[in-house]
C-alpha positions as CSV (number, residue, x, y, z in Angstrom):
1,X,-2.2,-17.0,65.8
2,X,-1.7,-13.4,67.0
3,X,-4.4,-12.2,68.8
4,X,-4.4,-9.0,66.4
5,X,-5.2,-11.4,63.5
6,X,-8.5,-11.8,65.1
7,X,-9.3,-8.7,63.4
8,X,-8.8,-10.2,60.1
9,X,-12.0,-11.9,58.3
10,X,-9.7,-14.8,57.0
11,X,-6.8,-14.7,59.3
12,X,-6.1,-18.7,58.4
13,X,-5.7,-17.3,54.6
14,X,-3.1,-14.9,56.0
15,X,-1.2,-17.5,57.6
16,X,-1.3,-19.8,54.1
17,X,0.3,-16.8,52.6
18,X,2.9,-16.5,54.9
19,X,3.9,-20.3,54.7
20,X,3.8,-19.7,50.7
21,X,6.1,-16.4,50.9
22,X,8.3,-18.3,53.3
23,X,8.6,-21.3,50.4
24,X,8.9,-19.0,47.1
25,X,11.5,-17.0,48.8
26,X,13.8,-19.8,49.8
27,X,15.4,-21.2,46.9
28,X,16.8,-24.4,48.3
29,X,13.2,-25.4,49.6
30,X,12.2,-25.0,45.9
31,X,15.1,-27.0,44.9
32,X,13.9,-30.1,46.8
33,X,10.3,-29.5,46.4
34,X,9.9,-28.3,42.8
35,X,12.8,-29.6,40.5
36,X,12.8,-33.1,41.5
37,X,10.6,-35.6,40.3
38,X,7.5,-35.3,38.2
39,X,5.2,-34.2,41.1
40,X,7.1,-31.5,40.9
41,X,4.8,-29.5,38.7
42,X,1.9,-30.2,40.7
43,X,3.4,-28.4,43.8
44,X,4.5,-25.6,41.9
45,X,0.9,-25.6,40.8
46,X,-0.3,-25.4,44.3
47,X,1.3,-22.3,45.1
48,X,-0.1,-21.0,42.0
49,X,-3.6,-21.6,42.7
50,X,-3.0,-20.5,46.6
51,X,-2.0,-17.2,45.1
52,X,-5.3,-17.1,42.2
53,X,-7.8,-18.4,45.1
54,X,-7.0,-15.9,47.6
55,X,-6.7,-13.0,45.4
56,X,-3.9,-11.6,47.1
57,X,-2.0,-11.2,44.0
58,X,-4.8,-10.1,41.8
59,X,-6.8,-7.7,44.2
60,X,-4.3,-6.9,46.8
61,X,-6.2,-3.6,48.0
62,X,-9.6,-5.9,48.1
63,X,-8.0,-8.4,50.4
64,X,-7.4,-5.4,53.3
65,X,-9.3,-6.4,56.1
66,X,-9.3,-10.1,55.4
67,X,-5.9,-10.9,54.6
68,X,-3.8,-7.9,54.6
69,X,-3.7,-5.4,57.1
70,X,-2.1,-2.0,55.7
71,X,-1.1,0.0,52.0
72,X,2.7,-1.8,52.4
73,X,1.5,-5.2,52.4
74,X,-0.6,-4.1,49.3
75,X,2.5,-3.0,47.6
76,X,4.3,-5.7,48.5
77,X,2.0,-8.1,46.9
78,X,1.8,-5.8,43.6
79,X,5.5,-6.0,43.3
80,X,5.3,-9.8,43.9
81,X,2.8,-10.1,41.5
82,X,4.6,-8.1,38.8
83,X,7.4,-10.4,39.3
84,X,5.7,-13.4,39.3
85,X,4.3,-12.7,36.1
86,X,7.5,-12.0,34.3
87,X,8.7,-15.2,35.1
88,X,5.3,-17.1,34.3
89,X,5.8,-15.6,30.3
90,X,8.4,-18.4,30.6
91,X,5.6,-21.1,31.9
92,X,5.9,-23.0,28.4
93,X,9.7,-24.4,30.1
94,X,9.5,-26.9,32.8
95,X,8.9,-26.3,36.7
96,X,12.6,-26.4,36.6
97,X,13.0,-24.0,34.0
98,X,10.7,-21.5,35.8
99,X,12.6,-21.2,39.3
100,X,16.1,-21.4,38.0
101,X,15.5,-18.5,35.6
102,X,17.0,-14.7,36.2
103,X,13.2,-13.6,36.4
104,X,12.5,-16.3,39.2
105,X,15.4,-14.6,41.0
106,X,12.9,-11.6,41.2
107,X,9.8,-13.6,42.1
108,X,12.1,-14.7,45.6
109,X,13.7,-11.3,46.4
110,X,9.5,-9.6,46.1
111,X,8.3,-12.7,48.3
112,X,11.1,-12.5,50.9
113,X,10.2,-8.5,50.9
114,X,6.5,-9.2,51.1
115,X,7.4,-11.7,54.1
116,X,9.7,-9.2,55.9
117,X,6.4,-6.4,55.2
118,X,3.8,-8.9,56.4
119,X,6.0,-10.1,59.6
120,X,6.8,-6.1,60.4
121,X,2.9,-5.4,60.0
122,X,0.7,-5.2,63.1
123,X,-1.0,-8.2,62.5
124,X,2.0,-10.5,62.8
């Protein structure tokens, strides 16, 4: 962990979030991990609760300090969480449904942006 991250109160929440940005951003890890099998809906879950837990989607200007470091890592995780909920109106489809839907397209564009934002930050 970068020594800057010391400065974080939860910098091991930080790191979660990368490794979660890293996964809903890459489309073929979601492929292996979320559309095949049936405990494929319990790892989509996980990132799901990661992302209600930490707050970081719902209070992104409340997690500065602890898990985000500056206003564009704030914004990045509004957009993500706009697009996250336009593809969750479709959460009555399968896991599968979900990720290979044009909105879910979105959701992985705003979490490679937010990891790009996060990695550029002086945290990381």
């Amino acid at each position: 962990m970068p020594s800057r991250d010391l400065a974080l109160q939860t910098p091991w929440i930080r790191s979660q979030l990368i490794d979660w940005l890293m996964k809903l951003s890459d489309r073929g890890w979601q492929e292996e991990n979320w559309t095949d099998g049936a405990s494929s809906s319990s790892c989509f879950d996980d990132a799901l609760d990661f992302f209600d837990d930490s707050g970081v989607l719902d209070e992104p200007r409340g997690r500065l300090g602890y898990v985000l470091v500056d206003e564009a890592e704030v914004a990045a995780m509004v957009a993500l969480n706009s697009a996250l909920d336009s593809a969750l109106k479709r959460r009555g489809t399968s896991v599968e449904g979900v990720t290979r839907s044009r909105e879910w397209v979105a959701v992985a564009e705003a979490a490679d942006e937010a990891l790009r934002t996060l990695r550029g930050s002086p945290a990381e």
